[in-house]
N, C-alpha and C positions, 0 to 999 in steps of 0.2 A: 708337402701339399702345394699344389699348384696356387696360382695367381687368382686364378679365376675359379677355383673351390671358395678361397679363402671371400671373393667378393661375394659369391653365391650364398655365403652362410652369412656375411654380413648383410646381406639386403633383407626388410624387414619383412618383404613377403616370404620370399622361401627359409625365412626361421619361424614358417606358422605349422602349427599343425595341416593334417590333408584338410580337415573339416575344416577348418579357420581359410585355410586358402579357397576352396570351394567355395565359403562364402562370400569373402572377396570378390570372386570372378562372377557369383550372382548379381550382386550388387551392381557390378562394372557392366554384365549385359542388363543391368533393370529389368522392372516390370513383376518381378515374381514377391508375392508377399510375406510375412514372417511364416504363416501354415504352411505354404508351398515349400520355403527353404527348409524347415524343420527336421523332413524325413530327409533328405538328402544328405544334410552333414549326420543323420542318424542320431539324431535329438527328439525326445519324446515331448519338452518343452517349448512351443514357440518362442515364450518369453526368453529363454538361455540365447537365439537371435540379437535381440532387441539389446541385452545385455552387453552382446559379444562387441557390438557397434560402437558401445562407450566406451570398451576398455582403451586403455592410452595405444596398445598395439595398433589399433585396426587405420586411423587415420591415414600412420607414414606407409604401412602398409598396402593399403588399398591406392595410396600416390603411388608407391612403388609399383606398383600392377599395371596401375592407368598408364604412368611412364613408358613401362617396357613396353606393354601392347599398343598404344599409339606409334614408336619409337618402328615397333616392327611390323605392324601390320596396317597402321593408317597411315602412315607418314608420306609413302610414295603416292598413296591412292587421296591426300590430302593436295598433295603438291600437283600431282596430274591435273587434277580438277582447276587449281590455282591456272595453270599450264592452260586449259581449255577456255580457261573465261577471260583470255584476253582477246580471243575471239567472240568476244559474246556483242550482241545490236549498240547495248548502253556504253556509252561512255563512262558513265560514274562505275560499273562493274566492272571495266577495263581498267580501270585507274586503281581502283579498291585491289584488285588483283595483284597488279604489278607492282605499288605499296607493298604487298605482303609479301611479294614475293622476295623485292630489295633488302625488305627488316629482317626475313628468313635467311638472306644472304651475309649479313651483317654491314649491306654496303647503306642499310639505311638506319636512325632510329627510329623508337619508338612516336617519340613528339620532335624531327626534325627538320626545320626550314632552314632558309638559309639565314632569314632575320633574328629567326631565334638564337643558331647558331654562333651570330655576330655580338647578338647581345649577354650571351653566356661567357663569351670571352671579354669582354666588357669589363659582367662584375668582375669576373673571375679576375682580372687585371686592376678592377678599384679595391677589390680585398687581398691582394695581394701589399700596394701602395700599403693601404691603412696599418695591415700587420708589420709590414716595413720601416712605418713610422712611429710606431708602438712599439719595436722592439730599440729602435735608437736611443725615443725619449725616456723609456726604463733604465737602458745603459748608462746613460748619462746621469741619474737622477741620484742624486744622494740622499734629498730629505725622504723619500719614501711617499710623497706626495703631490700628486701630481694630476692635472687635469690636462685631458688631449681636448683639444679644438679645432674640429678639421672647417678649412673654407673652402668655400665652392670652387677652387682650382687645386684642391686638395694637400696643401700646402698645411704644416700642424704649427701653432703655436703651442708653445709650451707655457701653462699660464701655475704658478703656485696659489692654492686656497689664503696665504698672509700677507698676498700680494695681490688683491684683487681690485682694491680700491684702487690704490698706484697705478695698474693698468688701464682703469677706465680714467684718470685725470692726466695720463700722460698722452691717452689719442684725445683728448679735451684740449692738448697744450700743439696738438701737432697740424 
């Protein structure tokens, strides 16, 4: 068995019945209601519809549809469009365009500037620090407890809970 049987019989649409996928593919063009789809999947009942919608199948399944049919038949006619509206009067439509089209290329994200970017590596660099000093003052620690005290230059004192008093009458004596 090939590569691409074995994925075809995994994907949740083409392991539906014909009628189960038919009605997938209604749903995905909309507009038609539960009496309309009935006779098509060759259901005497509307409500067996209504039903079919709830089973746990239909959700990944009808993602799976959506997927492949945008994948194949909107995607380039999604991007052309993208493509034509950088030509468009508005500015903010030229912009909005070429935004999507950067995030579609992956040369952009979703939420990013360049301050945001700066401040992401930031935390990223003070929680780095803090786990750094956290994993020292464990190492070190024999009683088993132990309080972290980080000050605003990030620097930790290591303060014991039987020694607390001591430390506040020794910055009293300094």
């Amino acid at each position: 068995m090939s590569k691409k049987q074995d994925g075809a019989r995994n994907d949740p649409f083409s392991s539906l019945t014909k009628a189960q996928q038919t009605l997938v593919i209604l749903d995905f063009e909309g507009g038609h209601s539960n009496k309309e789809i009935a006779p098509k999947l060759g259901l005497k009942n509307e409500t067996t519809v209504s039903h079919w919608r709830k089973r746990s199948w239909y959700e990944p399944a009808f993602n799976a549809y959506a997927s492949k049919t945008v994948r194949g038949k909107y995607k380039s006619l999604a991007l052309r469009t993208l493509i034509d509206l950088l030509d468009a009067r508005s500015e903010m439509v030229k912009l909005q365009a070429a935004t999507s089209i950067l995030k579609l290329s992956g040369m952009l994200s979703d939420n990013s500037t360049p301050e945001l970017d700066k401040a992401k590596v930031r935390k990223a660099n003070a929680e780095a620090d803090i786990a750094e000093q956290k994993a020292k003052l464990l190492k070190n620690d024999k009683t088993g407890i132990t309080k972290i005290v980080f000050t605003d230059d990030m620097k930790s004192d290591k303060e014991d809970d039987t020694d607390q008093k001591g430390d506040e009458s020794d910055g009293a004596n300094t």
